[in-house]
ROTORSE-568210 format. One line per 5 residues: number of its first residue (from 1); their letters; for each residue x, y, z of C-alpha. Coordinates in Angstrom, 2 decimals. Layout:
<rs>
NUM> A> X:Y:Z ~ ...
</rs>
This chain:
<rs>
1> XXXXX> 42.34:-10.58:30.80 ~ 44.91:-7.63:30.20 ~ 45.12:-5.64:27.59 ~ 48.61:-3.83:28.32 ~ 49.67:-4.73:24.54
6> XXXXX> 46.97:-2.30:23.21 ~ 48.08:0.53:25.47 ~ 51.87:-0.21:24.19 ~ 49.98:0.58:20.87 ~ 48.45:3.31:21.59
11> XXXXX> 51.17:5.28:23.41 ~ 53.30:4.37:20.44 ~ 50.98:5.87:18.09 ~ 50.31:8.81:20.51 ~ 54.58:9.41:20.77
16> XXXXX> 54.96:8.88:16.86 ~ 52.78:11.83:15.97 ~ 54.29:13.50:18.53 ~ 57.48:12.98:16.73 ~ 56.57:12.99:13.38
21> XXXXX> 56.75:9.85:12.41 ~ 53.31:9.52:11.26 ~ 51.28:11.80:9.50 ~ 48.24:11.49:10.96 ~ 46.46:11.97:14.79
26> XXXXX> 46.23:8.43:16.53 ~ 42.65:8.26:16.48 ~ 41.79:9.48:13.02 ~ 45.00:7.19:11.43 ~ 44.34:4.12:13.60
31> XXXXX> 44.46:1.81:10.79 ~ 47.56:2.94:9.19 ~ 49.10:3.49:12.90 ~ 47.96:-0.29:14.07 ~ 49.41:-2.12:10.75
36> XXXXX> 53.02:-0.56:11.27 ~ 53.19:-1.05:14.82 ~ 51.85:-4.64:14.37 ~ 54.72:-5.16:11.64 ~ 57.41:-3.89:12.81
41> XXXXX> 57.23:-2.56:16.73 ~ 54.89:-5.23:18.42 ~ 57.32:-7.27:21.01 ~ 57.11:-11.51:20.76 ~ 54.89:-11.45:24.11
46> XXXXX> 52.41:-8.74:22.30 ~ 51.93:-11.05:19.96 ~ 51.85:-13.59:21.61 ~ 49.24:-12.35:23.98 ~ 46.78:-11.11:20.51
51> XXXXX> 47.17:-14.50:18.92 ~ 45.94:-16.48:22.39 ~ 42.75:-13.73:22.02 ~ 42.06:-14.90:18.30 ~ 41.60:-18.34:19.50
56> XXXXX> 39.02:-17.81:21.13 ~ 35.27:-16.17:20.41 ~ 34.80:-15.17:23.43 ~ 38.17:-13.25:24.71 ~ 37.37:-11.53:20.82
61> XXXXX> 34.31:-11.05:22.01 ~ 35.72:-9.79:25.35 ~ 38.18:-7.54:23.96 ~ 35.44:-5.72:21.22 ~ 33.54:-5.28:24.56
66> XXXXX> 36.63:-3.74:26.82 ~ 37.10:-1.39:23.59 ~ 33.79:-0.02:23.66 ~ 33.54:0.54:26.70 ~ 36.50:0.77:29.06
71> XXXXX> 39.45:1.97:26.31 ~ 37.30:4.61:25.07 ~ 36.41:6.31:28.14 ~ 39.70:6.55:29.30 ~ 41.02:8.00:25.72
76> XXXXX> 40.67:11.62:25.24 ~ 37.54:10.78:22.44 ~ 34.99:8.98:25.38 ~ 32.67:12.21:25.15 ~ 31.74:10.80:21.13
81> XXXXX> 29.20:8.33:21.70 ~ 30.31:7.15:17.68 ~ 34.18:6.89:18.41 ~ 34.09:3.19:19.39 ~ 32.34:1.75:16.70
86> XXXXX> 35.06:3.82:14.38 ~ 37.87:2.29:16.43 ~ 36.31:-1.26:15.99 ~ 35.75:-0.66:12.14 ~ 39.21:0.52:11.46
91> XXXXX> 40.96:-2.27:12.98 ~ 38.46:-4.77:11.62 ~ 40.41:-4.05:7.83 ~ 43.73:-4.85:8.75 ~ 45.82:-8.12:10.54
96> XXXXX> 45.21:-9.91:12.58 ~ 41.54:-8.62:12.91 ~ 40.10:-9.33:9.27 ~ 40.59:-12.81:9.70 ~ 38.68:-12.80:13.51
101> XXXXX> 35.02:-14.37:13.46 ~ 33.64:-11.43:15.82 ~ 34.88:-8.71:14.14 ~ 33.13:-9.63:11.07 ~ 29.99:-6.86:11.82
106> XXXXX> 32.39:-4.02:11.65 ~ 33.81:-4.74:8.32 ~ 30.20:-3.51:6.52 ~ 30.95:0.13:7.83 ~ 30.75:2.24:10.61
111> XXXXX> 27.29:1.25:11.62 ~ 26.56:4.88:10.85 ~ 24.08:4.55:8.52 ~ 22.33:7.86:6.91 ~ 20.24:9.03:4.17
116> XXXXX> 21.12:7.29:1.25 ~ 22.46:9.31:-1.50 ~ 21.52:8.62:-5.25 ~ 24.54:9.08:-7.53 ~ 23.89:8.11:-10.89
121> XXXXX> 26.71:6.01:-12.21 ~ 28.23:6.90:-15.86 ~ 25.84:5.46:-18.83 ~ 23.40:4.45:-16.13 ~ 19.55:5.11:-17.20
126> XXXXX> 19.00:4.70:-12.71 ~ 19.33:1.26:-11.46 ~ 18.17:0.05:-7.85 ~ 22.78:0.17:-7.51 ~ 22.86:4.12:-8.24
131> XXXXX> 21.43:4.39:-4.78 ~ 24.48:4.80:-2.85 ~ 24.56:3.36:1.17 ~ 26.03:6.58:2.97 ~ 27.19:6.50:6.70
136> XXXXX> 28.80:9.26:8.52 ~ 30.49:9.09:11.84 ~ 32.01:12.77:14.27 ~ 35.28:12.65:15.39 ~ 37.63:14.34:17.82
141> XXXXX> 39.72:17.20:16.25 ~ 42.34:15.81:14.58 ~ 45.36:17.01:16.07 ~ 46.77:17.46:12.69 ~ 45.64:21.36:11.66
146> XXXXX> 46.17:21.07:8.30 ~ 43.50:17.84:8.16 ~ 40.17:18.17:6.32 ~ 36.92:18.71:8.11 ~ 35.33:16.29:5.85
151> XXXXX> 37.21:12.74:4.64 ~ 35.35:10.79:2.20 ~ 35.99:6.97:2.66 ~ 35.30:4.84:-0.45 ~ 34.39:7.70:-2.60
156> XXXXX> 36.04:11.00:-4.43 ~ 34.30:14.74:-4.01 ~ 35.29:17.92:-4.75 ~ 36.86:19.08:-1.38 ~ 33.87:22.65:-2.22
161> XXXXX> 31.58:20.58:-2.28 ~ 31.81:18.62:0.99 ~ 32.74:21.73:2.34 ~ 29.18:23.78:1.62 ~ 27.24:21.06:2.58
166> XXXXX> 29.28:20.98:6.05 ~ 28.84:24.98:6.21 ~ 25.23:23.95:5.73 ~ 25.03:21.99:8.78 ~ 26.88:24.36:10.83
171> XXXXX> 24.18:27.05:9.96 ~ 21.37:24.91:10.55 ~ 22.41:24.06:13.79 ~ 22.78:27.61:14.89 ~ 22.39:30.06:12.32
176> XXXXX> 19.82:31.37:9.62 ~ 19.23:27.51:9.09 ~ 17.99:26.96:12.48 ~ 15.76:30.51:12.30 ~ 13.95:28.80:9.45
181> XXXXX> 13.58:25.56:10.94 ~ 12.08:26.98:13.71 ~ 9.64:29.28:11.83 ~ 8.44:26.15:10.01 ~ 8.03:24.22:13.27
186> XXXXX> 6.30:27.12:14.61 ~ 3.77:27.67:11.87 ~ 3.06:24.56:10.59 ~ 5.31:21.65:13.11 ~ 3.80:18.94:15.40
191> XXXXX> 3.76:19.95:18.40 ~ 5.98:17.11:21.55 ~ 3.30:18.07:23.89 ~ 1.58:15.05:26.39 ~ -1.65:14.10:24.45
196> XXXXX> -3.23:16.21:28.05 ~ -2.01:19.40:26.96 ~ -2.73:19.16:23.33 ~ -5.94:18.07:24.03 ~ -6.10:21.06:26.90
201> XXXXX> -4.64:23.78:24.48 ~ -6.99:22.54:21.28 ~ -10.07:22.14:23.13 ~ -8.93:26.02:24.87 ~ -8.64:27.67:21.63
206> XXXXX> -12.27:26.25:19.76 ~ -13.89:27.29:23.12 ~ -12.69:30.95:22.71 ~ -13.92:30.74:18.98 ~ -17.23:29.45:20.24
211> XXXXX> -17.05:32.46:23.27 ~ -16.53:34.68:20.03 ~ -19.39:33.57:17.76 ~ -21.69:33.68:20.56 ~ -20.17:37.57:21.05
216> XXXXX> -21.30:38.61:17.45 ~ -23.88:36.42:16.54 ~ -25.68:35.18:19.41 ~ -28.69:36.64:21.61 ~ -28.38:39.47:23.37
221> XXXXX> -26.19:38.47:26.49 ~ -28.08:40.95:29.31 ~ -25.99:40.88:32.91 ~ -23.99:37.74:31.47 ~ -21.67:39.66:29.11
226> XXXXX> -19.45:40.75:31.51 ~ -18.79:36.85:32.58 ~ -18.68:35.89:28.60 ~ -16.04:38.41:27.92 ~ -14.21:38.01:31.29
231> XXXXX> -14.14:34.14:30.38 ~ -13.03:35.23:26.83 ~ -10.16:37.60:28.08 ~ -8.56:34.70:30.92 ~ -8.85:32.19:28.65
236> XXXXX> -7.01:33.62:25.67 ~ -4.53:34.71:28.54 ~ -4.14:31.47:29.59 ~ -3.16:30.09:26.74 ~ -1.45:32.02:25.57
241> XXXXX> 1.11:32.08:28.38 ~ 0.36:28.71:28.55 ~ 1.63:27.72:25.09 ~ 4.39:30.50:25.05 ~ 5.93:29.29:27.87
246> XXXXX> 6.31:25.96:25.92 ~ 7.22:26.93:22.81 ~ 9.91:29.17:24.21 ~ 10.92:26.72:26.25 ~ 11.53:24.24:23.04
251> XXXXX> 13.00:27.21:21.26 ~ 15.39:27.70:23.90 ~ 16.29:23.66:24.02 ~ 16.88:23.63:20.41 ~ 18.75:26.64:20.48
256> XXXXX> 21.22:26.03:23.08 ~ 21.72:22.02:21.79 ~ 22.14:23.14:18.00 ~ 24.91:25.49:18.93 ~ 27.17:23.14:20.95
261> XXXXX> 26.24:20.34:18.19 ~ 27.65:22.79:15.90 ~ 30.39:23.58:18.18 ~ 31.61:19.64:17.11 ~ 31.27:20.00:13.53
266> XXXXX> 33.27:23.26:13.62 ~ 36.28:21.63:15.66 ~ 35.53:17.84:14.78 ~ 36.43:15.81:11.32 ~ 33.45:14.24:9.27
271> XXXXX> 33.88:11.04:8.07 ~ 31.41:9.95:5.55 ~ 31.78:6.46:4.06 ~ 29.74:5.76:0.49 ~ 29.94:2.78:-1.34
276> XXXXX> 31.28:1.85:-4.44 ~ 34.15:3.18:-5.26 ~ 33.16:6.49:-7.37 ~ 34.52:9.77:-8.51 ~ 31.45:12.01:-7.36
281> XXXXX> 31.15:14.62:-10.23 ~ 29.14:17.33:-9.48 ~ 27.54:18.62:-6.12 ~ 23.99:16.68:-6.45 ~ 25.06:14.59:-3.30
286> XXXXX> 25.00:17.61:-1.44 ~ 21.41:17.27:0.32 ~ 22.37:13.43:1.63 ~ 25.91:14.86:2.83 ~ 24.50:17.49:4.90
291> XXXXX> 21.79:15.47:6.50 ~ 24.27:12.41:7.33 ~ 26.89:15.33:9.25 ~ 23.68:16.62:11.14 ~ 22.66:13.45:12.23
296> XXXXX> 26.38:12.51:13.19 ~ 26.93:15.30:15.19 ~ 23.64:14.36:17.17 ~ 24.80:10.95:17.57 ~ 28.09:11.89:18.97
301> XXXXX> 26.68:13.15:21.93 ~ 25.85:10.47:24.49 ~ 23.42:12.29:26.62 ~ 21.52:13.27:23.34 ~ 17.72:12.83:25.54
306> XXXXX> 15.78:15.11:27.38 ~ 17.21:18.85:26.28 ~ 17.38:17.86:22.93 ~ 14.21:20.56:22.05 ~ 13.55:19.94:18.29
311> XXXXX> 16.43:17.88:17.27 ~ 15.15:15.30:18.95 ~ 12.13:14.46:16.67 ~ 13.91:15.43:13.55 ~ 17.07:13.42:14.05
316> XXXXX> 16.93:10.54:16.45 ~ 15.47:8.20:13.94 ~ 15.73:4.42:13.99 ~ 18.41:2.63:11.31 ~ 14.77:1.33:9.67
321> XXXXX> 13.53:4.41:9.27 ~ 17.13:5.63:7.67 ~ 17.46:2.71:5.58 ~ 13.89:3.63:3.87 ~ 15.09:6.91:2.84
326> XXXXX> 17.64:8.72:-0.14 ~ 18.51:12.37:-1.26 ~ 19.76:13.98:-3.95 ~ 20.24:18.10:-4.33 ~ 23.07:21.02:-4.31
331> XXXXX> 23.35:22.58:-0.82 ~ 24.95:25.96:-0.82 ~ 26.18:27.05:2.36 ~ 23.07:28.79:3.49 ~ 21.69:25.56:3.44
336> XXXXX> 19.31:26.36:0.50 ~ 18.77:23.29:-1.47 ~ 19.11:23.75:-5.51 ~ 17.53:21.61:-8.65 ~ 19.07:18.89:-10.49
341> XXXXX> 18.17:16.32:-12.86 ~ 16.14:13.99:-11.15 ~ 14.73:11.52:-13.48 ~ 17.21:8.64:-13.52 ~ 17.13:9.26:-9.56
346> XXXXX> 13.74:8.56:-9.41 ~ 14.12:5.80:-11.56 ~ 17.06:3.99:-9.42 ~ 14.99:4.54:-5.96 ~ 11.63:3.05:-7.92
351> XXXXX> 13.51:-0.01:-8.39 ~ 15.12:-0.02:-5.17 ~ 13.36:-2.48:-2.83 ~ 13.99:-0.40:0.70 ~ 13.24:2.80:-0.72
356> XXXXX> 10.12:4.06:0.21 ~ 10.98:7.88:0.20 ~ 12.67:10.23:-1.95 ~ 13.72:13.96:-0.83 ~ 14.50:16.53:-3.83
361> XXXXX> 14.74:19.88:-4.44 ~ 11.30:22.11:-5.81 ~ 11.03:22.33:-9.55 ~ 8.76:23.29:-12.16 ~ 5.46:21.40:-12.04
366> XXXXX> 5.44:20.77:-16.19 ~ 9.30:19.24:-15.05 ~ 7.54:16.89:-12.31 ~ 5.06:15.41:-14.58 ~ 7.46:14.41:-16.84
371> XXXXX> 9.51:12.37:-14.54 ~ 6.69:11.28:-12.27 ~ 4.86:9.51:-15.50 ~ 3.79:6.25:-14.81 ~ 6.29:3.58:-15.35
376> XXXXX> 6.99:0.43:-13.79 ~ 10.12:-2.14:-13.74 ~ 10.26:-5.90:-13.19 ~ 9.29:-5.58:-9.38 ~ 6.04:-3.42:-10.46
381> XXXXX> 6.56:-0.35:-8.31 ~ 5.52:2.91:-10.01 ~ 6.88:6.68:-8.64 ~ 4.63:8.37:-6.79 ~ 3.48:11.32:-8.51
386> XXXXX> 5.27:13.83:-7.50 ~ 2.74:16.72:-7.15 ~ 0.85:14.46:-5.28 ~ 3.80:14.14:-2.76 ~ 3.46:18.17:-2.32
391> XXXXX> 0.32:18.23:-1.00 ~ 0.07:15.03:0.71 ~ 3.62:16.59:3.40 ~ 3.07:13.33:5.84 ~ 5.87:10.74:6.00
396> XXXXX> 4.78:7.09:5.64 ~ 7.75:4.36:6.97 ~ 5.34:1.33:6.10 ~ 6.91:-1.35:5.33 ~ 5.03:-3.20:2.78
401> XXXXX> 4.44:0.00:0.77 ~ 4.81:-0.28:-2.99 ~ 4.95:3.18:-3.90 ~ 7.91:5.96:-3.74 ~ 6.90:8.59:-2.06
406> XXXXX> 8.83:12.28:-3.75 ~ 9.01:14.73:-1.18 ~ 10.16:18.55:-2.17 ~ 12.06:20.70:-0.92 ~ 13.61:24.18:-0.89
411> XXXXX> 16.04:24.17:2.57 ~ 17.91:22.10:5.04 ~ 15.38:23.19:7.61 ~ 12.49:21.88:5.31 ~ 14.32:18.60:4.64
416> XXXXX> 14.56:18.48:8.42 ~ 11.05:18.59:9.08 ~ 9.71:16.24:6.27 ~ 12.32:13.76:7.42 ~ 11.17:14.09:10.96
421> XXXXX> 7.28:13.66:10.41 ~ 7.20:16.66:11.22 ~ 4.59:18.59:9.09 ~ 0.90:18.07:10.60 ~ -1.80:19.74:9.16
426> XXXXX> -4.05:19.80:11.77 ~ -1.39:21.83:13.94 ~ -1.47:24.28:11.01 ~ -5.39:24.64:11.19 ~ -5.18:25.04:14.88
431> XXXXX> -2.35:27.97:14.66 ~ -5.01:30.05:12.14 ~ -7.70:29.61:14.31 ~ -5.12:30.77:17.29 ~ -4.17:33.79:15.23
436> XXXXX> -7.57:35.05:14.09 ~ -8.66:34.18:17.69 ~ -5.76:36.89:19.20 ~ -6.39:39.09:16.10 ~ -10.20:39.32:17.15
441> XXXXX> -9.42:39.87:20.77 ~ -7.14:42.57:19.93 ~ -8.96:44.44:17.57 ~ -12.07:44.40:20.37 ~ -9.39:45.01:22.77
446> XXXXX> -10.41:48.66:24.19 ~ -14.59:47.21:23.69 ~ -13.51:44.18:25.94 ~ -11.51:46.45:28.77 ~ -14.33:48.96:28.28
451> XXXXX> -16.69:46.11:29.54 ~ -14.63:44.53:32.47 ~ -13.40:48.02:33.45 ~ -15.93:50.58:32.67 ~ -14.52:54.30:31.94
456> XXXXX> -15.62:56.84:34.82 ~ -18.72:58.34:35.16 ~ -18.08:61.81:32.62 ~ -19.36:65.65:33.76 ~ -21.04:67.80:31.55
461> XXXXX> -19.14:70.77:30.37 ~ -19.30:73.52:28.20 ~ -19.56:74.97:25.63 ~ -23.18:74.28:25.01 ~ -25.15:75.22:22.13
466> XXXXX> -25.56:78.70:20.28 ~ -28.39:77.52:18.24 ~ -31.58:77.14:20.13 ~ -32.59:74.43:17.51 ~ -29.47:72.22:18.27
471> XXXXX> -28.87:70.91:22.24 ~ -25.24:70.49:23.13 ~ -24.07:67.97:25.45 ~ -20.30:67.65:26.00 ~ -18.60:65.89:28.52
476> XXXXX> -14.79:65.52:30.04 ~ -14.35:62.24:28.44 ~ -11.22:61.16:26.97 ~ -12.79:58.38:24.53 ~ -16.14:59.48:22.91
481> XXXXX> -17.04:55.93:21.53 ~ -18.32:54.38:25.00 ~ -20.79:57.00:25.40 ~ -24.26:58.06:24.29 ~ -26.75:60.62:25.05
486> XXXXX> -30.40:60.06:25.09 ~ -33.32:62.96:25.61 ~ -36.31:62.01:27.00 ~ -38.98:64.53:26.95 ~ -42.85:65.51:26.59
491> XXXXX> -42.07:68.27:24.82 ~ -38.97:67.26:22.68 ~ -38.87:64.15:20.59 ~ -36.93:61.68:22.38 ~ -33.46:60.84:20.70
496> XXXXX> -30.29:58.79:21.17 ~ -27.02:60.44:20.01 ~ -23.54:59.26:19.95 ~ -20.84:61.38:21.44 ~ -18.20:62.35:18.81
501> XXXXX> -14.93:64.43:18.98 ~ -15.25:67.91:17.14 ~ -12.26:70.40:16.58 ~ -11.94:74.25:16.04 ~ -12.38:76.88:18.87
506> XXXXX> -15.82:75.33:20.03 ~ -14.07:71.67:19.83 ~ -14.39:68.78:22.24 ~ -16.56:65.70:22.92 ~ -20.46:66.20:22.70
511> XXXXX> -23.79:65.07:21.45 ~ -25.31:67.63:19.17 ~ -28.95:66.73:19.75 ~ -31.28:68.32:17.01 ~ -34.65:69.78:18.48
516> XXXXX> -37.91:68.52:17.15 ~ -41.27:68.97:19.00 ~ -43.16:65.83:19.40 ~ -46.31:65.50:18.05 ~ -48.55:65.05:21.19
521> XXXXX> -47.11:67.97:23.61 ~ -47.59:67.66:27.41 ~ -46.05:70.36:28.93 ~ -45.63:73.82:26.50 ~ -42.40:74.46:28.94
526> XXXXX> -39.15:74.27:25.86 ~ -37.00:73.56:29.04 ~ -39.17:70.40:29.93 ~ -37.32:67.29:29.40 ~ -33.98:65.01:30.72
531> XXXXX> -31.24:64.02:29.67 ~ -29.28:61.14:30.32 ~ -25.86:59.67:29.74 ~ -25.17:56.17:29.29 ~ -22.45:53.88:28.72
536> XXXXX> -22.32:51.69:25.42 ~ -21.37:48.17:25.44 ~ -19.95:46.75:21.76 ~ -17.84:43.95:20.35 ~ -16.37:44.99:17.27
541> XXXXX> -19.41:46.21:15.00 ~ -21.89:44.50:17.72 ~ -24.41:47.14:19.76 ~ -25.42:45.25:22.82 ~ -28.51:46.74:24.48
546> XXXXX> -27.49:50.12:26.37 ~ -25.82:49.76:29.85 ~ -26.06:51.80:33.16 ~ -27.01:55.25:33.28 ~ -24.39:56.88:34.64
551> XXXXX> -25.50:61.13:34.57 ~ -28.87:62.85:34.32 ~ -29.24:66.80:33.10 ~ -32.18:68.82:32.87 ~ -32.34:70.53:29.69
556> XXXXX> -32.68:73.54:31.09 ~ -29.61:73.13:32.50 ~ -27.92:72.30:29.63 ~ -29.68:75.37:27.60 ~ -27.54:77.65:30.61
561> XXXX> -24.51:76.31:29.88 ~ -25.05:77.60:25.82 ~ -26.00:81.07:27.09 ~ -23.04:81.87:28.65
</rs>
């Protein structure tokens, strides 16, 4: 079937903006555009050829198809994914469309649906009809520049208003918004892994702790603690290029998608649709706006799949999971979200039947508990406490809950990740165990490379000692700590003696081994007696037994070296 009459339409429109007939782009005045062509340009064969289509379900059928599919990706718009079901809605309004059987799903909205936004109507105490549906759709650039960004459709805003929550977006997509969202995912976010690697990573990160423990607290390891802290150092290694390769990798994604996704809210037009008809006084819709442009600009991308990073989880959500969820909250344009009154809101989403989940700004907790007091309407649904809701950050979408969950928030970014499902707080527990797991390993850092990679064998230098009570011992070493020296004598009393790092003229590393005669002599030489150097092996504040001797000195020797 041909469709050259819609093309005559569509050039006309294109040529009378051109010309300044009309005030507004083709795409984004389509209505207005289709009514006056239809009226008074629209040849006897064009409509001719629309009324033999409206006889028919199926060539209406045929055409909504050939719309969606064919028109659009030959228009300059086919890269929105959202454009056709605009088109379709626009024309659905006006002759001879509204009175066509198969047009009839497009006349409820775009089929944009978003978070619902409660606006409390005038004199209203919050009824289940203050929660307003909200749908929001990206299009083109409107090639008239002195258009708004944001068009309200059933509704009056303050043009400020619509115009911080859209800087909002913009800035969570690619700004200090995302750097927050991103922080929060990092610290405290479910992780997209395959249930293989989680289960790889977790399992990787209690072994270490366990490879710790048995470190500090466990027997003395003998020849096996250089395979325990070998083990220890890989595996730590391991995972943590393992898991910084991902997370940098998901960074990256989410990075690089949020800044072309804001690229199309910066040159596109917003159009949010609200029902009812109101004057919106007051920037408590703010929160709802801002989430229903972010998830329109992800759903005007068509390939919006694999190199989505994090915006996948936190914004390609199902119309039942939308339809179970409403907002209300001032967004400045750093996307922090500010308090309002919120106890007629949580009245009008208590009695609303689809309602399972309400997101609002923090407040003061003696402020909660007076709106979250128990109080129940004709269906018998009570609030959730909202305290409650703060600890408890997990999102239920059952269906055949009867209780309104209140979820708080202070950001965009935060909104983002409750609405997601995001927050998990057994990825939190496994991050602190991950960071007192590196901070262990890098305090023992130099005790672990001492053990893999043992310091060379030290000399003996001078000075020695003056006194002939007091035996010197110093060596060349650069690090004292992984030394000791230990006399063993018939003559002496045998002593260990940790090196140590002395200044002044005499300065350096040495023992300073006090001289005591032992109490059952063997020899009467003063000069009988050895000693030896060996290295120390430690974890943190843990003395393992002494390791290889690596330099033995006769203490006559080392008497010499003070005499000269």
């Amino acid at each position: 079937m041909s469709y050259v009459w819609f093309w005559t339409f569509w050039h006309w429109a294109r040529e009378a903006f051109r010309d300044g007939l009309v005030l507004r782009g083709p795409l984004h005045g389509l209505a207005g555009h289709w009514d006056e062509w239809y009226r008074h340009v629209a040849s006897e064969d064009d409509r001719s050829a629309i009324a033999a289509i409206g006889r028919s379900e199926h060539a209406q059928s045929a055409l909504i198809d050939w719309i969606s599919s064919a028109w659009t990706n030959e228009v300059e718009s086919r890269d929105h994914a959202e454009v056709p079901r605009f088109v379709l809605a626009q024309l659905a309004h006006v002759p001879p469309f509204d009175r066509w059987y198969a047009f009839a799903p497009f006349r409820t909205g775009y089929g944009c649906a978003t978070i619902s936004a409660v606006v409390v109507a005038e004199q209203s105490q919050g009824e289940a009809s203050d929660v307003r549906r909200l749908e929001a759709v990206l299009l083109p650039p409107d090639p008239d520049t002195s258009a708004s960004r944001v068009v309200g459709d059933g509704f009056c805003a303050e043009s400020t208003d619509l115009e911080a929550a859209r800087q909002a977006s913009i800035g969570t997509l690619k700004g200090r918004g995302l750097a927050i969202l991103l922080a929060l995912w990092l610290v405290g976010g479910r992780r997209g892994y395959s249930r293989i690697t989680n289960t790889a990573v977790t399992v990787g990160w209690l072994a270490a702790v366990g490879l710790i423990v048995r470190l500090l607290w466990g027997p003395e390891p003998g020849a096996s603690l250089e395979g325990i802290v070998a083990v220890l150092s890989g595996l730590v290694g391991a995972l943590l290029l393992t898991q910084g390769t991902l997370l940098g990798r998901e960074c990256w994604r989410t990075w690089r998608r949020g800044r072309r996704l804001a690229g199309r809210l910066v040159h596109g037009q917003v159009r949010l649709s609200m029902s009812g008809g109101l004057t919106v006084k007051g920037a408590s819709a703010g929160l709802p706006f801002c989430l229903g442009m972010l998830l329109a600009a992800y759903r005007s991308e068509k390939d919006a799949s694999s190199d989505a990073g994090l915006w996948r989880h936190v914004l390609e959500l199902t119309d039942t999971a939308v339809a179970r969820w409403a907002a209300s909250g001032t967004v400045t344009p750093t996307g922090a979200v500010r308090p309002v009154l919120v106890d007629a809101k949580v009245r009008a989403c208590s009695r609303h039947e689809s309602i399972s989940n309400l997101l609002l700004p923090w407040r003061h907790s003696h402020a909660l508990k007076q709106v979250a007091s128990p109080r129940s309407d004709a269906s018998g649904r009570v609030p959730h406490g909202i305290e409650a809701a703060a600890v408890e950050p997990s999102v239920g979408f059952a269906a055949d809950s009867d209780t309104l969950r209140i979820h708080r928030c202070g950001h965009v970014a935060h909104a983002l990740m409750t609405l997601g499902g995001l927050w998990s707080w057994r990825q939190l527990g496994m991050n602190i165990v991950a960071v007192l797991v590196m901070a262990t390993v890098g305090a023992a850092g130099p005790d672990l490379l001492a053990i893999l990679r043992p310091p060379p064998a030290p000399a003996v230098v001078t000075p020695g000692s003056p006194s002939p009570y007091y035996l010197w011992v110093s060596i060349d070493a650069e690090s004292p700590r992984h030394f000791r020296a230990v006399l063993e004598s018939e003559f002496w009393s045998n002593r260990r003696v940790d090196f140590e790092r002395y200044g002044g003229a005499r300065g350096g590393v040495r023992a300073e081994l006090a001289l005591r005669r032992a109490s059952h002599q063997v020899y009467d030489r003063e000069d009988e007696g050895v000693v030896w150097i060996e290295r120390r092996r430690r974890f943190l504040g843990r003395e393992y037994v002494s390791g290889e001797r690596v330099g033995r000195y006769h203490v006559s020797y080392l008497n010499s070296l003070g005499y000269e």
